[in-house]
C-alpha positions as CSV (number, residue, x, y, z in Angstrom):
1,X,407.0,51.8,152.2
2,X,404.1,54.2,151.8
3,X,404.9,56.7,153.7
4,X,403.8,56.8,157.2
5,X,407.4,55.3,158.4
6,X,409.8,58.1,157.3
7,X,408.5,59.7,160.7
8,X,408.5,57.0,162.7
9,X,408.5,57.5,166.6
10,X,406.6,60.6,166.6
11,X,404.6,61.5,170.0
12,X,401.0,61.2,170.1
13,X,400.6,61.5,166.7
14,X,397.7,59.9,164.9
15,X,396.4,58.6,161.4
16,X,393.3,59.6,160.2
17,X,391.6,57.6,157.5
18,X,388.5,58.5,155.5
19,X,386.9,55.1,155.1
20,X,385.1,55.1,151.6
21,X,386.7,54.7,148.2
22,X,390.2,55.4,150.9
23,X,390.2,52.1,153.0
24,X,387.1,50.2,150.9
25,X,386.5,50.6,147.3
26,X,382.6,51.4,147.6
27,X,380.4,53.2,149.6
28,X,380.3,51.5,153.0
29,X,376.3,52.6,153.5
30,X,375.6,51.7,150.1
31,X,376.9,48.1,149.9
32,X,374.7,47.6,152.6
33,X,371.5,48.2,150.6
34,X,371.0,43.8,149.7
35,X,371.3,43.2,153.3
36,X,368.8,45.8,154.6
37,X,366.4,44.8,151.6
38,X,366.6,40.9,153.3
39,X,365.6,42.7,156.5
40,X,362.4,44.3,155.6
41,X,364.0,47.7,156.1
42,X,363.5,48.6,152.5
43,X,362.0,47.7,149.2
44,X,363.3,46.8,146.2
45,X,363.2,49.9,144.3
46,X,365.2,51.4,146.9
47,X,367.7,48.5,146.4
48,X,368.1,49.7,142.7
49,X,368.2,52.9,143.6
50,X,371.2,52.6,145.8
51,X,372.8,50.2,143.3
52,X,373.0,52.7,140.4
53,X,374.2,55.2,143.4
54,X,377.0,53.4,144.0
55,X,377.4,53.2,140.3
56,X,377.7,56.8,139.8
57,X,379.8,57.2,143.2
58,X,382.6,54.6,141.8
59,X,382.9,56.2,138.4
60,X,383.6,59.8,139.6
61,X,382.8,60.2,143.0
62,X,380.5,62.3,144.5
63,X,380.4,65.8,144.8
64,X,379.0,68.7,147.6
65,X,375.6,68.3,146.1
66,X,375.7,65.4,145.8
67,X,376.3,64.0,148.9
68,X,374.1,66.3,150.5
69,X,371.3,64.6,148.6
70,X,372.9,61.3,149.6
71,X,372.1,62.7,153.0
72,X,369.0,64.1,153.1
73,X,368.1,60.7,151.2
74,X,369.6,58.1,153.8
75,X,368.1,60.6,156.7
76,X,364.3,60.3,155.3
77,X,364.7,56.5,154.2
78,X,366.1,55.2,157.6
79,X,363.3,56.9,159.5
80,X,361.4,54.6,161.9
81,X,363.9,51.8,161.3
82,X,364.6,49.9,164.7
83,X,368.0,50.3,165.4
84,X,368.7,46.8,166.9
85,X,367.5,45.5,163.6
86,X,370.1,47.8,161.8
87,X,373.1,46.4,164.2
88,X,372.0,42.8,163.7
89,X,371.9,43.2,160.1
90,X,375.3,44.7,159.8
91,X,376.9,42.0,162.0
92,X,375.6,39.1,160.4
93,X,376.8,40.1,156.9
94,X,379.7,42.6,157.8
95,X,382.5,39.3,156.6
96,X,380.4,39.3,153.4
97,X,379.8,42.5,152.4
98,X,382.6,44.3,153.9
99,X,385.9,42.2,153.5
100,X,386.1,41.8,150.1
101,X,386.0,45.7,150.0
102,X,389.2,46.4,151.9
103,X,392.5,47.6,150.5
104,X,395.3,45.6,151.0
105,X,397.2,48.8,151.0
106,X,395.2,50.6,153.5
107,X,395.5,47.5,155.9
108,X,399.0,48.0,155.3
109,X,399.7,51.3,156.2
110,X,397.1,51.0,159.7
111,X,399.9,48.3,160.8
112,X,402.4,50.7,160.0
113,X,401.1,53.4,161.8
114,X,400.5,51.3,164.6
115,X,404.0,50.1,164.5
116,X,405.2,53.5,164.5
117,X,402.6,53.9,167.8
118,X,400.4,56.4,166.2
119,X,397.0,56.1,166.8
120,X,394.2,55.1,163.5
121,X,390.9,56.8,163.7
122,X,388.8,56.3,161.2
123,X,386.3,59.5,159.7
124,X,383.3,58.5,157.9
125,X,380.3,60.5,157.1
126,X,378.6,56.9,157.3
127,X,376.8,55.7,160.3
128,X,378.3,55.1,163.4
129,X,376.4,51.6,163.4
130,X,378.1,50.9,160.1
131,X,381.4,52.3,160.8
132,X,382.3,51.4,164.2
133,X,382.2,47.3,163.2
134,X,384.5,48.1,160.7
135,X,386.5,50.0,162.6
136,X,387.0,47.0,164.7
137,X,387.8,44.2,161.9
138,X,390.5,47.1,161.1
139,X,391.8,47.6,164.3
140,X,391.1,51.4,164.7
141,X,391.8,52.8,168.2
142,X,389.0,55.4,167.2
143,X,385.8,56.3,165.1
144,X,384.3,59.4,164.1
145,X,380.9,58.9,161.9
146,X,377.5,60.4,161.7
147,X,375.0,59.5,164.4
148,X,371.5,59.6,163.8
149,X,368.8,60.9,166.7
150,X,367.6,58.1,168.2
151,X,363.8,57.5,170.0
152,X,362.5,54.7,171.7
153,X,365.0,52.5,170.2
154,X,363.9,53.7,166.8
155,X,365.7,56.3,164.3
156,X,364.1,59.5,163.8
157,X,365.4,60.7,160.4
158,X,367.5,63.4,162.1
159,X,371.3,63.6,162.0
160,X,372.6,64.6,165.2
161,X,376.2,64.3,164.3
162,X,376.8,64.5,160.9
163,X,380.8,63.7,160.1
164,X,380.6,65.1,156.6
165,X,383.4,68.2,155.3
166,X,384.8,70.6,157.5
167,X,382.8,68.9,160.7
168,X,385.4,66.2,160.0
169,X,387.8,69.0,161.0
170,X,385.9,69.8,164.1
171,X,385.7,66.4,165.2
172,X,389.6,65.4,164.9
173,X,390.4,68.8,166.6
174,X,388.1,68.1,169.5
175,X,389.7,64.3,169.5
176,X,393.3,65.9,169.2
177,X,392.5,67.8,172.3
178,X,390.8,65.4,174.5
179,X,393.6,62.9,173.6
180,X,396.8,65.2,173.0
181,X,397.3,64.7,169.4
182,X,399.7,66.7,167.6
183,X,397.6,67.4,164.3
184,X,400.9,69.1,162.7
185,X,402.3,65.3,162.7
186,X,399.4,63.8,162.2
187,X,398.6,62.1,158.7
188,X,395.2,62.4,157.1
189,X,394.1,60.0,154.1
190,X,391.2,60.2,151.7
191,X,389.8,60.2,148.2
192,X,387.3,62.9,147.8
193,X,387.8,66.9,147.4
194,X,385.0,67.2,150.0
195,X,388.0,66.1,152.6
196,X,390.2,68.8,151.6
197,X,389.8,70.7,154.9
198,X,390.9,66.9,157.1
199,X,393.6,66.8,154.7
200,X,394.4,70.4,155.0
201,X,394.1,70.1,158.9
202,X,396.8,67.3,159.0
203,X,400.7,67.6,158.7
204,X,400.8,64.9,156.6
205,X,398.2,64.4,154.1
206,X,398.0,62.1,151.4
207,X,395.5,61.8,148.4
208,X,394.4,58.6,147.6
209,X,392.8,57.0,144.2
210,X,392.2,60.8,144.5
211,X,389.2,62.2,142.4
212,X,390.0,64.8,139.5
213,X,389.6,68.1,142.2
214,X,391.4,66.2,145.0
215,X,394.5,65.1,142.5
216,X,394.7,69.1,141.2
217,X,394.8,70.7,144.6
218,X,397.5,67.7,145.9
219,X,399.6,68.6,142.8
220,X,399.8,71.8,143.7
221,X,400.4,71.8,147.3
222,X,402.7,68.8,146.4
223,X,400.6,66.5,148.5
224,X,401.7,62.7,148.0
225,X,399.7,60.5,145.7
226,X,399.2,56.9,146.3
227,X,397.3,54.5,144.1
228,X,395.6,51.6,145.7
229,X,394.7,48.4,143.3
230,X,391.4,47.2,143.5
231,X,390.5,44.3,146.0
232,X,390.3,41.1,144.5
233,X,387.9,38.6,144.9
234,X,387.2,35.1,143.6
235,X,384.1,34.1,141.5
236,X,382.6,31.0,141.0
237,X,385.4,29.4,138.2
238,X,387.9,30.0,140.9
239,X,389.1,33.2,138.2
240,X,390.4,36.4,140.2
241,X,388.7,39.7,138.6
242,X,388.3,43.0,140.1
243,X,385.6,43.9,142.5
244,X,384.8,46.8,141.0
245,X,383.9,45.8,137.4
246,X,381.7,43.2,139.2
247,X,380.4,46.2,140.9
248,X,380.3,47.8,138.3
249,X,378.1,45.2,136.0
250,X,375.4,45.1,138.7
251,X,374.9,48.6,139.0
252,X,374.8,49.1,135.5
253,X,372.1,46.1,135.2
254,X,370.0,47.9,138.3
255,X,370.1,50.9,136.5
256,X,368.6,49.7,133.3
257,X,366.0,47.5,135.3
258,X,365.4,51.2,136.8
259,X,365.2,53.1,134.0
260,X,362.6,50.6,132.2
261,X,360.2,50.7,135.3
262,X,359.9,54.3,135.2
263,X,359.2,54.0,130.9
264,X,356.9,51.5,132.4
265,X,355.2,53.4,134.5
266,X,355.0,56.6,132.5
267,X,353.3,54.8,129.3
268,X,350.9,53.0,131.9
């Protein structure tokens, strides 16, 4: 067991999970960068762009600053994108793109939870149009993500709900209340330092494939570890290999395609 049944029976209890890097092993918006480039929603430099991104974000995660730049740099890009287009897009590759990201360990511990008749709500500072989908592949009772301002069906490159730090705590404590949660045996879940206060708000919370800030802090509060593998996936030969190092590889190759446009373009 991982943990979630040595309090089993509790009473309108719930599990919250951060969903990138906790229940997937990427960035949920950024995996969705091929996709959206098929779509005509963005071009291919943006494509390489978000590829080295998610490079830099699976070797050490991604920090205050910098996911406030991952932010402001979504916000602007997805301006004036039609918002049916978005939903379509996610729906028709969401099997592709997003199952061979899941933990097999995180899947595990939502049926536990839900065995134990706690609630999962998933809390992800992606967009709801991204999040919500996979919340339902997963199961989740509910979703807390950022929602973008929406005008004549279009989005306007303002955030009107933006699930990112301590507004995570804000939005499980305004979920706790409308649905009688009892945060103090509730169990949080997630990677990043930025989570700390979800964690911190939680009676239970547990760090996991923490970063280096997030493993310190649950040493010393004596927070519980866990260490998911990566999700497997088969290539072409038939050969299991990690997801990540193929992940990895194309990241690495989009940011040396990147890198030699710009020389390009300087010496031009």
């Amino acid at each position: 067991m991982l943990g979630p049944m040595a309090h089993p029976g509790t009473a309108r209890s719930a599990a919250f999970f951060d969903l990138d890097k906790t229940i997937l092993a990427r960035s949920s918006t950024l995996a969705f960068s091929r996709p959206f480039y098929a779509g005509g929603l963005i071009n291919r430099r943006t494509v390489l762009r978000s590829a080295y991104a998610q490079f830099v974000y699976l070797l050490g995660g991604a920090d205050h600053d910098q996911m406030e730049r991952m932010r402001e740099y979504i916000s602007a890009m997805c301006a004036g994108w039609d918002v049916a287009t978005v939903k379509a897009i996610v729906a028709d590759t969401l099997d592709h793109i997003v199952r061979p990201m899941i933990h097999t360990e995180a899947v595990e511990l939502i049926a536990q939870h839900h065995a134990a008749g706690r609630d999962v709500v998933i809390v992800s500072s992606s967009g709801a149009e991204v999040v919500e989908p996979i919340g339902a592949i997963l199961g989740a009772d509910k979703v807390i993500a950022t929602r973008m301002v929406v005008a004549d069906g279009k989005y306007t490159g303002e955030i009107a709900e933006y699930a990112y730090g301590p507004n995570k705590v804000t939005a499980i404590e305004a979920l706790a209340a409308t649905e009688g949660y009892d945060l103090s045996t509730s169990y949080g879940y997630s990677d990043s330092i930025t989570d700390e206060p979800l964690l911190a708000a939680v009676g239970h919370p547990f760090a996991v494939n923490p970063d280096k800030a997030l493993r310190r802090i649950a040493v010393e509060r004596g927070w519980p570890v866990l260490e998911f593998a990566e999700p497997q996936q088969p290539n072409r030969s038939g050969v299991r290999r990690p997801a990540v190092a193929v992940g990895v590889v194309a990241a690495v190759a989009a940011g040396a395609l990147l890198l030699a446009s710009r020389r390009r373009s300087r010496t031009a």
